[in-house]
N, C-alpha and C positions, 0 to 999 in steps of 0.2 A: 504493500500500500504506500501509495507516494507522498508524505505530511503536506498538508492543505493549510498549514500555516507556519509560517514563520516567528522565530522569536528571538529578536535581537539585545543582547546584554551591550552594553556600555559601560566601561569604568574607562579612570582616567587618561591613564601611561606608564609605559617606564622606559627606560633605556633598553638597549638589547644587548647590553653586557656592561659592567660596569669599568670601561674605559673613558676615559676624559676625549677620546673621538665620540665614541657613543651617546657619552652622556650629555656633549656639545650639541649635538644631533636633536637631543630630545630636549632640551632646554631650547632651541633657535627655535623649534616647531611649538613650544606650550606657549611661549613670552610670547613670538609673533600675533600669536591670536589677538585680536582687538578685543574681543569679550573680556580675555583676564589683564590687560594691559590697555585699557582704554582710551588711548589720548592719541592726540592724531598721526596719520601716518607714518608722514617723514619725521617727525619727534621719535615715536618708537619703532622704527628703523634703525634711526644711530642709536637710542637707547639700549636699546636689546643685543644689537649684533655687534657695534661699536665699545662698549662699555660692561653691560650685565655679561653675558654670555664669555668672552674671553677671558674674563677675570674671578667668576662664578663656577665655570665649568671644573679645573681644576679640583678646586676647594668640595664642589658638590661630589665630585669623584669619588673622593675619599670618606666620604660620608655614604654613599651608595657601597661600598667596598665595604660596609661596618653589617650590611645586612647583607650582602650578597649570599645564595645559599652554592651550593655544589650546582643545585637545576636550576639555579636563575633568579630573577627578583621573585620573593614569597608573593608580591601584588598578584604576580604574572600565574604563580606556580595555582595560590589558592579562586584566582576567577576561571583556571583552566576548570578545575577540581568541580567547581559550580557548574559552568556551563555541561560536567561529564552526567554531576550526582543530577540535574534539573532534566537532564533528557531522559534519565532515566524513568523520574515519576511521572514525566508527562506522555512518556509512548509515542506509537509510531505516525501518529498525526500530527506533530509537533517536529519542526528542525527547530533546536538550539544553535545557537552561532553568539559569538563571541571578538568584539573586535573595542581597541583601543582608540580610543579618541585623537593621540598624539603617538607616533611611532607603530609598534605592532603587537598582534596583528590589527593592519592597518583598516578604516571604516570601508577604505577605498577597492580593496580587496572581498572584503567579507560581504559586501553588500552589492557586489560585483557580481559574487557566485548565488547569492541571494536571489538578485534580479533575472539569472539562467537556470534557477530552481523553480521561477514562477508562481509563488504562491500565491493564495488566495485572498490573504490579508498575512500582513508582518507588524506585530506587535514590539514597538521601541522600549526599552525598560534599560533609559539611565540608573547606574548602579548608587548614586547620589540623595538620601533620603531627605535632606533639605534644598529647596529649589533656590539655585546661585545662577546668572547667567554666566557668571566664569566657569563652571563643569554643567549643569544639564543643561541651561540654555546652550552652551557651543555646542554640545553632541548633540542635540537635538537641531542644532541649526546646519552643522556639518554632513545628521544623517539625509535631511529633508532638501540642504542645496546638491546631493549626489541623486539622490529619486528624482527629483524633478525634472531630470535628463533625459529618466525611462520615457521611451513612450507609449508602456503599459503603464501605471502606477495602479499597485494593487488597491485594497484597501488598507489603511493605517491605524494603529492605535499605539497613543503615546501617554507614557507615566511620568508625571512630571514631576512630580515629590511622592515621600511614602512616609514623612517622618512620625504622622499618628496612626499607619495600619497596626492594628491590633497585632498580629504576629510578630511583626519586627517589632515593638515596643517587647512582646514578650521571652523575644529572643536573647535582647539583650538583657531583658531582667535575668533571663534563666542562668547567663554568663557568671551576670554582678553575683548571683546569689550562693557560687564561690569562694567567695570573702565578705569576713563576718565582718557587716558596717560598723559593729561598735569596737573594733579594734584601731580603728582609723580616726586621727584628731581631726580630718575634713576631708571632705570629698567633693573633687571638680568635675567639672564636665567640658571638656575642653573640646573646642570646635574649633574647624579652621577657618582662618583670618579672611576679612574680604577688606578694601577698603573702603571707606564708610562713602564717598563718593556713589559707589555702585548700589549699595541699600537703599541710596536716597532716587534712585532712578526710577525703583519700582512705583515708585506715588507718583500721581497723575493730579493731585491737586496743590501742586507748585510746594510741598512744603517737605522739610526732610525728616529722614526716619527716625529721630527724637522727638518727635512732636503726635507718633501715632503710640507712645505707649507699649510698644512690644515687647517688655518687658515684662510685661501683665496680660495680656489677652491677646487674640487672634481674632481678626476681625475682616469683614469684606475688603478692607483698604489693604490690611498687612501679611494675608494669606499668602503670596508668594515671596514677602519680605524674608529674605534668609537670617536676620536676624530674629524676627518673630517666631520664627521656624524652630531656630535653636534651645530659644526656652521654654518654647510650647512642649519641643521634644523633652527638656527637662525636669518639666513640670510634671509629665506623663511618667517619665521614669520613675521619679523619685518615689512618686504616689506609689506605685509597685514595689517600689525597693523600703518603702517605711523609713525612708531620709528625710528625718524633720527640714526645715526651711533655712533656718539658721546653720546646719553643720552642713551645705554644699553653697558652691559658687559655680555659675558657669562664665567661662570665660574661653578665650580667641589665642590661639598658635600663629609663628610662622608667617608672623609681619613683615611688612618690608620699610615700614615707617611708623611713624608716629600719628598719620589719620587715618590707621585702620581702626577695625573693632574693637573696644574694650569692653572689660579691663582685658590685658594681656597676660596668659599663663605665666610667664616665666617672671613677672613681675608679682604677679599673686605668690608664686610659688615661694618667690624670697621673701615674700612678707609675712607668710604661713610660720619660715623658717625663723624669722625674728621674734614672730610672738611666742616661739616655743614648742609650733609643731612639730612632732617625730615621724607622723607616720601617716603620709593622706595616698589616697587611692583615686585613679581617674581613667574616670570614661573618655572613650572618645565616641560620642554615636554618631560623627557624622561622615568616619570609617568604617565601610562594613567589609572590610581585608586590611589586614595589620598592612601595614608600609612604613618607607621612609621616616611619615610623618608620625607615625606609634613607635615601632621600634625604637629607632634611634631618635627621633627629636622627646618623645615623652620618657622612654627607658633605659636610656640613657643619656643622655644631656643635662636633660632636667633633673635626672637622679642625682648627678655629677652637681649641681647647681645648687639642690638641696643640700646634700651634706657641706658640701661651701660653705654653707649659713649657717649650720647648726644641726640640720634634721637629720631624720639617719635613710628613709625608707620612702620612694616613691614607686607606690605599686598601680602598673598597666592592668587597667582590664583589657582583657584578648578582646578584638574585635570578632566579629561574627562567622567571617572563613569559610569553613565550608559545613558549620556546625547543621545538622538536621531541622532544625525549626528555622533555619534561614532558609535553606533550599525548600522547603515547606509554604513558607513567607510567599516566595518568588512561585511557587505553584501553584498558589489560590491567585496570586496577582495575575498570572498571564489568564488561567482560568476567570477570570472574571471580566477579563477585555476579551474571549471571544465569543 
């Protein structure tokens, strides 16, 4: 039987080895994007290729080398893993396919062999549970400027956030609940950084995204606000996890300045350490595959940073991987778009 639908994963990137050519490679292709580097052209042109990129690559090398496994980047190793474990529960009416937004496997490819499979309808499902236009709006803008070339286009369905589906809420409870909360003097929740520029783009009534409140509620104006997103997701969590209000903070990684999001993890982190924290633990939920940005920027860095201060113990909750009630998550979601 030949599957009559399509179903396309998307996560972010990675290099294809961790060499400082590779990783040049894959840094000139994420920065160029105007979605995650927004300012005009020929400014981020020289920015990027002239300046970030030749002097970033190196440095970024060495820090992909801190996680590299024997099979490759774990990003890579564990969305293979997904895309293996998701075809299984969905059967022989379903192709799973699997392609990166930046580097490989390339969108350009995968949805290449997509379009000569002919399906019926192909279902998009950015791997990104809070809606950013720097990761689901590009892949979503990257998958939709390559179809619109076909000149069949099947039918579509796209998932543009997930961060309040019930199962991945649950998934990651099931993670956290691992480690016993009350052994930890506070617990973060650490999201990655946008700058505040791009929060404020989503509002259409001229005013920026300090002034809708997101901090507290979710509302028709701030639903797709990724700041909103993030502590709606935390709000959700915690309520699961029975993390009073007072003993978590959520805060933002992996700034490139001072007008991204705050507050900023690694600034909390030393503040935790002044007041005499020994021992916090932190989510990342808006990673659902360890990477880079877990491993080493929260498990090491920030562990390195802590004991700096004073503290002794910065413990990662594992993100999601290829645990069973993720791949679960991801089978009532395509299941419910056809």
């Amino acid at each position: 039987m030949k599957p009559q639908i399509g179903v396309l994963l998307i996560q972010l990137g990675t290099p294809d080895s961790a060499t400082v050519h590779n990783v040049r490679k894959y840094l000139s292709e994420f920065l160029n994007d105007p979605r995650v580097i927004d300012i005009p052209y020929l400014l981020r042109k020289f920015l990027v290729n002239v300046i970030i990129v030749p002097f970033r690559a190196p440095k970024s090398t060495k820090i992909y080398q801190q996680m590299w496994t024997e099979k490759g980047s774990p990003l890579l190793i564990y969305s293979e893993s997904v895309k293996q474990k998701l075809q299984e529960e969905l059967g022989e009416n379903f192709k799973v396919e699997l392609a990166m937004r930046y580097q490989n496997p390339s969108m350009d490819s995968v949805l290449g062999k997509m379009k000569i499979d002919n399906y019926k309808k192909i279902i998009i499902i950015p791997l990104f549970p809070q809606y950013a236009s720097a990761s689901t709006g590009s892949a979503i803008d990257k998958a939709l400027n390559i179809i619109r070339k076909w000149w069949v286009i099947p039918e579509l369905s796209i998932v543009s956030q997930f961060y309040d589906d019930e199962r991945y809420l649950n998934a990651f409870t099931e993670i956290g609940k691992k480690y016993n909360i009350n052994e930890y003097d506070h617990i973060l929740f650490s999201y990655h950084g946008l700058p505040e520029r791009q929060v404020d783009k989503v509002y259409n009534d001229g005013k920026p995204c300090s002034d809708h409140n997101c901090e507290n509620e979710i509302t028709e104006e701030n639903k797709f606000c990724y700041k909103a997103a993030c502590y709606a997701t935390t709000r959700l969590l915690s309520e699961k996890l029975n993390i009073p209000t007072e003993k978590y903070t959520v805060c933002f990684q992996s700034r490139l300045d001072e007008k991204w999001l705050k507050p900023f993890t690694d600034k909390t982190i030393i503040e935790l350490a002044q007041k005499g924290a020994k021992k916090i633990l932190v989510f990342s939920p808006a990673f659902v595959a360890d990477c880079l940005e877990t491993i080493v920027e929260i498990g090491i860095e920030y562990q390195q940073l802590f004991v700096g201060q004073g503290g002794e113990k910065v413990q990662l909750v594992e993100s999601l991987n290829e645990h069973p009630m993720w791949i679960d998550t991801l089978k009532n979601m395509v299941l419910k778009h056809t």
